[in-house]
MDTraj code that builds the backbone (N, CA, C; nanometers):
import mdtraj as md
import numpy as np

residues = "UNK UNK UNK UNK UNK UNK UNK UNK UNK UNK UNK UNK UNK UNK UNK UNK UNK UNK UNK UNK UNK UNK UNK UNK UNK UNK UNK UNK UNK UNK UNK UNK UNK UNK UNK UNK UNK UNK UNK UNK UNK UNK UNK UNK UNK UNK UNK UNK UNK UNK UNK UNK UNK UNK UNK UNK UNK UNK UNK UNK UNK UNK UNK UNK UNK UNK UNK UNK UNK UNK UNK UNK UNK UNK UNK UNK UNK UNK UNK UNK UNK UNK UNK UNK UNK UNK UNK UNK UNK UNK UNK UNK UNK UNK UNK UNK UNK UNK UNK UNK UNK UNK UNK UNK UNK UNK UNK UNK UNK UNK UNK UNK UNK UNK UNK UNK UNK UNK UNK UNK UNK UNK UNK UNK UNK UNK UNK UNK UNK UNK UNK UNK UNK UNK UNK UNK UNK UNK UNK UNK UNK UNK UNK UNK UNK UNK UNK UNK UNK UNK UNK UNK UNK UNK UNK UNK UNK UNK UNK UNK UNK UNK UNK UNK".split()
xyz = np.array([
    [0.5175, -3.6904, 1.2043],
    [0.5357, -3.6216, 1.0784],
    [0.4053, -3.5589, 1.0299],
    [0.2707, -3.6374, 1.0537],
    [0.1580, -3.5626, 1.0715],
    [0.1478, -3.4220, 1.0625],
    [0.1860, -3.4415, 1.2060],
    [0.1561, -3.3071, 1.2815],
    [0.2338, -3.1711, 1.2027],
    [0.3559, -3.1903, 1.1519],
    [0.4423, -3.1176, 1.0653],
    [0.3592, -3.0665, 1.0073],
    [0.3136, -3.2013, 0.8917],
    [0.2509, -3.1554, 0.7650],
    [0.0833, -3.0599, 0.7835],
    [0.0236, -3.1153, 0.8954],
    [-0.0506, -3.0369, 0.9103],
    [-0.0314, -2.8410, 0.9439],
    [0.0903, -2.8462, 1.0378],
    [0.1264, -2.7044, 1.0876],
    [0.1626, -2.6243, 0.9535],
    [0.1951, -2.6793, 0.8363],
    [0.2763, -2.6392, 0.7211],
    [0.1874, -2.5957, 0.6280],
    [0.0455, -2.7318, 0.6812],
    [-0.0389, -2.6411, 0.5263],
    [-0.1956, -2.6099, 0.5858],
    [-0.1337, -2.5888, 0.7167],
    [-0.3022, -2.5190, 0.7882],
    [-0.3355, -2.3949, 0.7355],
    [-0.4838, -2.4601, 0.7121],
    [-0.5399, -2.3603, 0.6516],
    [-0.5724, -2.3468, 0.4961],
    [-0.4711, -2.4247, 0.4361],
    [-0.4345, -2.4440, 0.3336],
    [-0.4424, -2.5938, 0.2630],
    [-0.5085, -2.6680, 0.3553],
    [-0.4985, -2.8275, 0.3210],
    [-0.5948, -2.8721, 0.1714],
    [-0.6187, -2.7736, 0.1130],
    [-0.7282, -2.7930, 0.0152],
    [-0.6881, -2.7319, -0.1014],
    [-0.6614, -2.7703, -0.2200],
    [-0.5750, -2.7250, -0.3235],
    [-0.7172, -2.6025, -0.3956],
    [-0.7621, -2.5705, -0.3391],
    [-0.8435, -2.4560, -0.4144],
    [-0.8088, -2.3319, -0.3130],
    [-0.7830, -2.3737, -0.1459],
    [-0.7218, -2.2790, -0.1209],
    [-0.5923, -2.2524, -0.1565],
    [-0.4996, -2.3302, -0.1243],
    [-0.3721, -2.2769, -0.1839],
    [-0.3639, -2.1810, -0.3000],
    [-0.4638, -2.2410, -0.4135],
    [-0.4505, -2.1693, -0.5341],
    [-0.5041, -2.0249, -0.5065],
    [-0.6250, -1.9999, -0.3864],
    [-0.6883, -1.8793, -0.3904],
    [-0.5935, -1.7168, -0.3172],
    [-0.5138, -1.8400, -0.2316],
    [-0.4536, -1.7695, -0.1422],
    [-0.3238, -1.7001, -0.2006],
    [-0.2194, -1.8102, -0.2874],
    [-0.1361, -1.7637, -0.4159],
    [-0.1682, -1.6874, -0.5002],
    [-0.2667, -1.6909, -0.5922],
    [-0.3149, -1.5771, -0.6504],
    [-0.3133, -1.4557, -0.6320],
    [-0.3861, -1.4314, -0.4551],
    [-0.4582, -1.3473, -0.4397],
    [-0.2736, -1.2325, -0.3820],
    [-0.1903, -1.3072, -0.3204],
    [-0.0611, -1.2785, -0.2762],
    [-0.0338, -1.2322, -0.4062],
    [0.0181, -1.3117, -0.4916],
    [0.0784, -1.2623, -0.6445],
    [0.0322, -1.1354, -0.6685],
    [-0.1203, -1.1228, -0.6805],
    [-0.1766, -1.0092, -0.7289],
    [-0.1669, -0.8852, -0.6659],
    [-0.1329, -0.9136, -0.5237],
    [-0.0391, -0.8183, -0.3911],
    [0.0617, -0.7511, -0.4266],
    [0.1268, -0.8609, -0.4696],
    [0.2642, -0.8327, -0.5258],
    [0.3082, -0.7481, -0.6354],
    [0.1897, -0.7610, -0.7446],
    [0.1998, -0.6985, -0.9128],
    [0.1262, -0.5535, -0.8828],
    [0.0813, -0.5924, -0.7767],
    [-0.0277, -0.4265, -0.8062],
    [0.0819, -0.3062, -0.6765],
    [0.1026, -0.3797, -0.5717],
    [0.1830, -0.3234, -0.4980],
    [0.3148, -0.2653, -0.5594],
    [0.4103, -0.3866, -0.7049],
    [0.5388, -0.3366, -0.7088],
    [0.4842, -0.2203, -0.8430],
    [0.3752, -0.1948, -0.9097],
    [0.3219, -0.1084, -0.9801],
    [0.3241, -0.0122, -0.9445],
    [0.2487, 0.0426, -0.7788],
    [0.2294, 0.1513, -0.7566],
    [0.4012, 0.1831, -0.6892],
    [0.4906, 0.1010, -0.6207],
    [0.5849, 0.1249, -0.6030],
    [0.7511, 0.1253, -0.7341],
    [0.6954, 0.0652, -0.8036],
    [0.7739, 0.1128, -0.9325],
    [0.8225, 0.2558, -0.9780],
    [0.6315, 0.3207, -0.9501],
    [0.6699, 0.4844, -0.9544],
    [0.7394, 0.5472, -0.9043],
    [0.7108, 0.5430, -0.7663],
    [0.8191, 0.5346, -0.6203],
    [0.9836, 0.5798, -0.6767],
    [0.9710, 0.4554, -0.6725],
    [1.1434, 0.4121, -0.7318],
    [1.2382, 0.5268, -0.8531],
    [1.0938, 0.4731, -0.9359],
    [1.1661, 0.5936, -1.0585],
    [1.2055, 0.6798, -0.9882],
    [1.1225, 0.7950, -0.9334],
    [1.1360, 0.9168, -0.9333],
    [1.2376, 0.9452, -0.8078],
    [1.2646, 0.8338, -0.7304],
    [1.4354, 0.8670, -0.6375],
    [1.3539, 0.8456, -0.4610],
    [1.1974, 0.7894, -0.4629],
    [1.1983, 0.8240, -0.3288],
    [1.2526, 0.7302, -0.2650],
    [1.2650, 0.7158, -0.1002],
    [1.2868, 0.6234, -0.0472],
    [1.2043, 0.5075, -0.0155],
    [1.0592, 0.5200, 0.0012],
    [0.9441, 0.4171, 0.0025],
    [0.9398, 0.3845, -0.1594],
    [1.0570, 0.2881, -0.2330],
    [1.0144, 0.2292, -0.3705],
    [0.9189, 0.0867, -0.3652],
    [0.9600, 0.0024, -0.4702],
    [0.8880, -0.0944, -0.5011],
    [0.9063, -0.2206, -0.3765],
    [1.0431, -0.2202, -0.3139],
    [0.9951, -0.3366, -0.1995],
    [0.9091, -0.2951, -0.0960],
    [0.8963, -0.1768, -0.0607],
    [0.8112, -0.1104, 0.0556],
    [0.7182, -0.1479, 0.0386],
    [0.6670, -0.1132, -0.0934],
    [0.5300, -0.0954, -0.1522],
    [0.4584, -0.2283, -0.1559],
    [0.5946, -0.2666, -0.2348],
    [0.5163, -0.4732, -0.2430],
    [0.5190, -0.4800, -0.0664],
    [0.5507, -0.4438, 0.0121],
    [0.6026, -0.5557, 0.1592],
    [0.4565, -0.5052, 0.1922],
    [0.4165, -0.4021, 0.1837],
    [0.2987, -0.3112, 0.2607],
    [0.1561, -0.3858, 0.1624],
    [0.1647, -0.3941, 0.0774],
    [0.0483, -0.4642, -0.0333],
    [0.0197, -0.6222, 0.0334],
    [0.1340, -0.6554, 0.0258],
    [0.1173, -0.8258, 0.0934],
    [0.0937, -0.8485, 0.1974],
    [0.1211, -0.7452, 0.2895],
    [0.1750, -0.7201, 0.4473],
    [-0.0170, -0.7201, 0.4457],
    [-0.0881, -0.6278, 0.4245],
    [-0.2193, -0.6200, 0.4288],
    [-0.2691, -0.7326, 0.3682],
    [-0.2571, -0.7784, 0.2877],
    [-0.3804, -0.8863, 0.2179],
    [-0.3221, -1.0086, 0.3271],
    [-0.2571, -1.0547, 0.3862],
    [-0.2080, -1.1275, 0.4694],
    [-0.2937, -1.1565, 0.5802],
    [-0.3024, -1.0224, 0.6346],
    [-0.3514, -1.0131, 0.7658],
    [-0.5420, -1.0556, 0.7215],
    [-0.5550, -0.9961, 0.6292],
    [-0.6763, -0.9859, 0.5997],
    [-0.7133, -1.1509, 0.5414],
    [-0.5944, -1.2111, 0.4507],
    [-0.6365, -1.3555, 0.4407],
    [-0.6100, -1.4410, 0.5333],
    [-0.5596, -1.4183, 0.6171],
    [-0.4985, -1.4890, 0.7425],
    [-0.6796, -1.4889, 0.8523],
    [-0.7414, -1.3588, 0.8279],
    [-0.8418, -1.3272, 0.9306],
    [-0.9434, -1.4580, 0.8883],
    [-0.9258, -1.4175, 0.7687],
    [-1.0783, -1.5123, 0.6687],
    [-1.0453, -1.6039, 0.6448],
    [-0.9308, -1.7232, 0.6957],
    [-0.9082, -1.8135, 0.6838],
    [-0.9652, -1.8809, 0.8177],
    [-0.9756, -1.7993, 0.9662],
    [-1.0604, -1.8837, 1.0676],
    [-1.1832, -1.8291, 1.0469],
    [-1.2574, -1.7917, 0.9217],
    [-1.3678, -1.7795, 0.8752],
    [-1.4537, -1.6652, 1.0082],
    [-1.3921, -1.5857, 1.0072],
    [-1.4273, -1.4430, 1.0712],
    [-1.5900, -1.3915, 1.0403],
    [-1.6476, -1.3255, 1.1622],
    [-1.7468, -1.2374, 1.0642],
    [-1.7019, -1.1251, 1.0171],
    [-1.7930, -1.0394, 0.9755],
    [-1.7633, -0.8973, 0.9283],
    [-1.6858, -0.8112, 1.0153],
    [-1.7634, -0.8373, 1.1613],
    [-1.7327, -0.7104, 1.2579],
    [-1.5709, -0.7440, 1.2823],
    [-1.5333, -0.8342, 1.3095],
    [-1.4201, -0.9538, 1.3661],
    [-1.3123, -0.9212, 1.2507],
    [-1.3098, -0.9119, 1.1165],
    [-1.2427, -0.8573, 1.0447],
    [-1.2314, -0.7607, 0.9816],
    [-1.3203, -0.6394, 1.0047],
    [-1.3135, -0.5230, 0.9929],
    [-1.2450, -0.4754, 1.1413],
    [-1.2310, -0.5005, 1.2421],
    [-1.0996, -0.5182, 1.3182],
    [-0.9720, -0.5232, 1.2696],
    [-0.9470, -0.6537, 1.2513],
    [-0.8517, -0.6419, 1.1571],
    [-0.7824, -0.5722, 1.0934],
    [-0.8388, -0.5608, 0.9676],
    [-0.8970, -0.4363, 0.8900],
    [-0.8397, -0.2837, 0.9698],
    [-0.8806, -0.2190, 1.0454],
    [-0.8763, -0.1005, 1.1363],
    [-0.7370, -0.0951, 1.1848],
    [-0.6973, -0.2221, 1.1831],
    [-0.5513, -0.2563, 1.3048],
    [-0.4441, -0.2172, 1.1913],
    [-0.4553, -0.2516, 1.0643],
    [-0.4287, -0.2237, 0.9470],
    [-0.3977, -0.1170, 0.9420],
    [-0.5203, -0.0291, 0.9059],
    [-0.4981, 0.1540, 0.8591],
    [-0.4886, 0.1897, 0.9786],
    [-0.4468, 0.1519, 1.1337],
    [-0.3646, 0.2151, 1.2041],
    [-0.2228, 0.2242, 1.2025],
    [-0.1637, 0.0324, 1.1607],
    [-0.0197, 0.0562, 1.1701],
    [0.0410, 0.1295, 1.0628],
    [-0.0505, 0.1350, 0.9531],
    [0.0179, 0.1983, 0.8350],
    [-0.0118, 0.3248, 0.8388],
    [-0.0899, 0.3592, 0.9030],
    [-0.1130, 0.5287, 0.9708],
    [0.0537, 0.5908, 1.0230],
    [0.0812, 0.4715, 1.1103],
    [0.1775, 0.4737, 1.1683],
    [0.2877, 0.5200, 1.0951],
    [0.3393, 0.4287, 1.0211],
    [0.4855, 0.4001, 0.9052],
    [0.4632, 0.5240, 0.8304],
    [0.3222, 0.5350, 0.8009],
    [0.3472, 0.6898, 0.6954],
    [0.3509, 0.7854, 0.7874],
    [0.3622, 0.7879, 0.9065],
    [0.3695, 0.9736, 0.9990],
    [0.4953, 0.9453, 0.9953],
    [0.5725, 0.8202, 0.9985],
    [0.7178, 0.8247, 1.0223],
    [0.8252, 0.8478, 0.8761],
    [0.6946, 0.8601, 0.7812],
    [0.8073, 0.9172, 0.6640],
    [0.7869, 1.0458, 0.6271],
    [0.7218, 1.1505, 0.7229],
    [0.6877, 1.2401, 0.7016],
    [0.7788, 1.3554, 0.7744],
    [0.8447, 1.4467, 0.7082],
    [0.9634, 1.5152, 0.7768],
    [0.9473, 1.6824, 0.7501],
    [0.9266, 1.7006, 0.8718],
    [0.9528, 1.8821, 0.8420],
    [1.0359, 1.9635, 0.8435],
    [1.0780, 1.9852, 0.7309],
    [1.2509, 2.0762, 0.7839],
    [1.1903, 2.2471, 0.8175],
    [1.2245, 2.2350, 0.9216],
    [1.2522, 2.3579, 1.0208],
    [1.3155, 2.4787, 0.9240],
    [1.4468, 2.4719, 0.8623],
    [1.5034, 2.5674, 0.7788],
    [1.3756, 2.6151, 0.6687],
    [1.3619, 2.5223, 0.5919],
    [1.2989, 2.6079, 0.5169],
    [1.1284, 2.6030, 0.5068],
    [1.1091, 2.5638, 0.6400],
    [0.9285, 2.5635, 0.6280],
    [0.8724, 2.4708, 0.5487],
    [0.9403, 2.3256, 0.5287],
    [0.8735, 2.2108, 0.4225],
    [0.8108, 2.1062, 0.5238],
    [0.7669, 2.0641, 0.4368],
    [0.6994, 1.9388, 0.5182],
    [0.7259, 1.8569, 0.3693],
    [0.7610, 1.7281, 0.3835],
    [0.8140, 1.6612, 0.3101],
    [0.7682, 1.5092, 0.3209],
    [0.7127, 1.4323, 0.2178],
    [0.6802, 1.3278, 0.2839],
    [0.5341, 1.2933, 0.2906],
    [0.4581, 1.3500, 0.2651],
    [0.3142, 1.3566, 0.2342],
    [0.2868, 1.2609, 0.1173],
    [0.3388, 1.2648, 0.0151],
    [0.2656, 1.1947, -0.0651],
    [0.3428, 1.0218, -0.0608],
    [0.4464, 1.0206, -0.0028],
    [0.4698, 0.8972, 0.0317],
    [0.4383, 0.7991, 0.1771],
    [0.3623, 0.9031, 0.2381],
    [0.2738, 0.8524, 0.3257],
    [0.1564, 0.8505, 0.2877],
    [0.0683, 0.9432, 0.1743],
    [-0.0166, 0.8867, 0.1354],
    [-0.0503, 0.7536, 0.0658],
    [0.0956, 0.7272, -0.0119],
    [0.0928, 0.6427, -0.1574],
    [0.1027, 0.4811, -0.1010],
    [0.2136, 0.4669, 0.0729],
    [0.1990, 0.3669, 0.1542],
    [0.0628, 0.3569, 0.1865],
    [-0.0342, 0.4677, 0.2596],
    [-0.1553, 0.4270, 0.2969],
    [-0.2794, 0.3498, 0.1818],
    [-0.2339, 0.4152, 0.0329],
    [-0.3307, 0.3475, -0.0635],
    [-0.2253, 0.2702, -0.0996],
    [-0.1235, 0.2076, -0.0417],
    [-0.1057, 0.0252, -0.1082],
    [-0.1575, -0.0439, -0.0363],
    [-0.1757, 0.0035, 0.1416],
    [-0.2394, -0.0690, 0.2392],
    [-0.3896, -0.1328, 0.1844],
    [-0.4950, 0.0029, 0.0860],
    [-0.5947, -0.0620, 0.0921],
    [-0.6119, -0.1173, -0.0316],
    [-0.5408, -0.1081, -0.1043],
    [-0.4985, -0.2170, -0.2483],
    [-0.4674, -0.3431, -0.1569],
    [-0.4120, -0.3501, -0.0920],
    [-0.3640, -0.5400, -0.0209],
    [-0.4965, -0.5697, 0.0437],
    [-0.5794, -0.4617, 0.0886],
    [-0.7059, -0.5108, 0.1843],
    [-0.7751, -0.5550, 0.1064],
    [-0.7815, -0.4925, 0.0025],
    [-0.8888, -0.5183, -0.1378],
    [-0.8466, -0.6683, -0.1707],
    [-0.7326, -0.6685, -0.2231],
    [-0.7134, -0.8520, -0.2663],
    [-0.7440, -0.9303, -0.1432],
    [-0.6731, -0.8921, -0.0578],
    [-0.7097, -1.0387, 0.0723],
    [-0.8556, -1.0254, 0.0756],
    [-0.9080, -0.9114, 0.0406],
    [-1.0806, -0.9563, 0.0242],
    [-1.1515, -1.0229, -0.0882],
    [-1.0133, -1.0591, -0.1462],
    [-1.1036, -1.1048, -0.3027],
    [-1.1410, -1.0011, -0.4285],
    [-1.1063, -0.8992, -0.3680],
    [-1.1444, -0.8035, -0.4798],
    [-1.0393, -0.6833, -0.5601],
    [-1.0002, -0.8403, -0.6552],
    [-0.8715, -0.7881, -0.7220],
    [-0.9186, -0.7116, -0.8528],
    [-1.0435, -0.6748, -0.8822],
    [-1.0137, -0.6149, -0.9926],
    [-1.0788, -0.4610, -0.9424],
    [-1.1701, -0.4580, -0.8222],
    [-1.1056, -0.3225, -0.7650],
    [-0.9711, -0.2988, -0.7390],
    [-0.9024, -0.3658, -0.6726],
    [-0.7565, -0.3184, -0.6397],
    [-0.6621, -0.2903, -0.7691],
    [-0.7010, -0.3412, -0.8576],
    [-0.5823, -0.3184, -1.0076],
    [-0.7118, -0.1523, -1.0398],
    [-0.7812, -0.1446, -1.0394],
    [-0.8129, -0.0124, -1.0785],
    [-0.7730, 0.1122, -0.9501],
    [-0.7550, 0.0549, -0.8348],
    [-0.7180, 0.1680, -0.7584],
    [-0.5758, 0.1500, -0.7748],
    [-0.5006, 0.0785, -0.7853],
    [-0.3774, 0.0743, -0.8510],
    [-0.3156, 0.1857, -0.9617],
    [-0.4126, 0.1336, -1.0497],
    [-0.4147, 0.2107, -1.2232],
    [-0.4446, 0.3233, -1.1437],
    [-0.5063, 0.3751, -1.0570],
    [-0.5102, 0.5485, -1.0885],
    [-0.4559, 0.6037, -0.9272],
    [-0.3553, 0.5112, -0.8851],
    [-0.2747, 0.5733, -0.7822],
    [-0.1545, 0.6390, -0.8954],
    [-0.1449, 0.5163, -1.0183],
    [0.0057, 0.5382, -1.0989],
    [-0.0053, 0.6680, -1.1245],
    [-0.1536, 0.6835, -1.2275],
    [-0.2233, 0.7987, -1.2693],
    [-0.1812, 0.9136, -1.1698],
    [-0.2192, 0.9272, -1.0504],
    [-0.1746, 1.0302, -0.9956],
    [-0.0404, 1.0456, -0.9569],
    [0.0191, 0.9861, -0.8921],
    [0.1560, 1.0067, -0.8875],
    [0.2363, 1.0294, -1.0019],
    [0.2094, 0.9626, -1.1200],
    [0.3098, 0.9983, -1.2314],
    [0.2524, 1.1457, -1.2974],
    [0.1158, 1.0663, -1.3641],
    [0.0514, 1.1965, -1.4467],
    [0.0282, 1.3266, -1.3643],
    [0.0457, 1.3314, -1.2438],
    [-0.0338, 1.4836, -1.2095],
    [0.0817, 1.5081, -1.1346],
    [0.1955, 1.4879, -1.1456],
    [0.3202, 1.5402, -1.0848],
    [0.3713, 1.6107, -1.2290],
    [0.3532, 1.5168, -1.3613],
    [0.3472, 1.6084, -1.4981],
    [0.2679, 1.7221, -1.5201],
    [0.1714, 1.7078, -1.4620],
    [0.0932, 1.8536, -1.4850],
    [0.1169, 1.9432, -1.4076],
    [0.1586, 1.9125, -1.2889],
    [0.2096, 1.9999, -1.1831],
    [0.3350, 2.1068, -1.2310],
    [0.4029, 2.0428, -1.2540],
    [0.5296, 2.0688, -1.3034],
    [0.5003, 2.1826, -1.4428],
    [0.4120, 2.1399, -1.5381],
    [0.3519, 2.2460, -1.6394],
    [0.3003, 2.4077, -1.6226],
    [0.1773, 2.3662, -1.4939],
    [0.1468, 2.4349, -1.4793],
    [0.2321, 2.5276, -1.3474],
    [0.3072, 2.4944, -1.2906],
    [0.3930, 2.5229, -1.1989],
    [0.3242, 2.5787, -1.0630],
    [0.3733, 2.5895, -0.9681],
    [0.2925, 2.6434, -0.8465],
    [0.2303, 2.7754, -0.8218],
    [0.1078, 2.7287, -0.7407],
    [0.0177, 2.7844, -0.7294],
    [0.1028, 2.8988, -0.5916],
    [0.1852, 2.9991, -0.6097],
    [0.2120, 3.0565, -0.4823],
    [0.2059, 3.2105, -0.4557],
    [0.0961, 3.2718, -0.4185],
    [0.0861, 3.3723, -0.4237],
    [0.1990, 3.5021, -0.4002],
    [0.1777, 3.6119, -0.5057],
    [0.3206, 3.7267, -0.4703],
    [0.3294, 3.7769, -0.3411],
    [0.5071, 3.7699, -0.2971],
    [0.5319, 3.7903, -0.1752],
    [0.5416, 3.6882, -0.1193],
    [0.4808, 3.5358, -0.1395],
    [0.5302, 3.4303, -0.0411],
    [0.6386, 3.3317, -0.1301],
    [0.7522, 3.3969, -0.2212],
    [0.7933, 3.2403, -0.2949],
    [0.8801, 3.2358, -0.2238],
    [0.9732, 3.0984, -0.2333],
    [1.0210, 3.0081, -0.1467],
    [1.1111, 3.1199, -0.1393],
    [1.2057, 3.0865, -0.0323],
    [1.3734, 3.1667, 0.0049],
    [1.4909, 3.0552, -0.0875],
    [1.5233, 3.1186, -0.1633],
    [1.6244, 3.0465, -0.2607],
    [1.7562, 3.0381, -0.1713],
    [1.7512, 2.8985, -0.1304],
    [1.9286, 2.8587, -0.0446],
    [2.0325, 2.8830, -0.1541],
])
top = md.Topology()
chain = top.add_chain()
for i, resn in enumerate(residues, 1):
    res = top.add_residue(resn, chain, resSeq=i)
    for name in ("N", "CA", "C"):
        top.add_atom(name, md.element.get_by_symbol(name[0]), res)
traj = md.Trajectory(xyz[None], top)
């Protein structure tokens, strides 16, 4: 039964980790379903579980690294393996329709790639950078899709869209 209890809370056998490691997840979670909240509102398909899965999904890997007490180089690996797979997931939400010359999907492959380094940030401990890159992912996605919309597009005469 030992052996159980050990496999269950390796890593974790020390109630200051547990608490550091919970926290630091939670705070994964609040800042991730924040920037994916926006998401949601506005109808995309990457909403708030994506967002949280991709926030936690990173601080994971990254608290998981620094839990066999890694050096720098050894988890900036890690780290890299990271903003590759999520390199990944965002080329795959990225869609070009052929008909009308769009490319679609850009800013929700961007908005996955900055939850990736919001989760890197907490599994590094550094949650109150990550709530400010948080606060001004919202900032851009909400507020400057409002200004966008004001000031309307930038598209020079002779190229506007073909109205289907």
């Amino acid at each position: 039964m030992e052996i159980v209890w050990h496999e269950l809370t390796g890593g974790l056998s020390q109630p200051d980790e547990l608490i550091r490691v919970a926290v630091r997840l939670f705070a994964a979670l609040v800042l991730g379903g924040m920037v994916g909240l926006q998401r949601e509102r506005v109808g995309k398909a990457a909403g708030m579980r994506t967002h949280i899965l991709v926030t936690m999904g990173t601080a994971s890997f990254v608290l998981a690294g620094m839990s066999f007490d890694m050096q720098t180089d050894a988890l900036s690996r890690i780290i890299q393996g990271v903003v590759t797979g999520v390199g990944f997931i965002g080329t795959g939400t990225i869609l070009k329709q052929t008909e009308k010359s769009e490319i679609r999907g850009l800013t929700t492959a961007a908005g996955l790639f900055m939850t990736s380094a919001i989760g890197v940030a907490v599994g590094l401990g550094k949650i109150g950078l990550a709530a400010i890159a948080a606060a001004l992912a919202w900032v851009v996605l909400a507020g400057l899709t409002y200004v966008e919309k004001r000031i309307g597009p930038d598209i020079p005469p002779g190229k506007e869209k073909a109205q289907v």
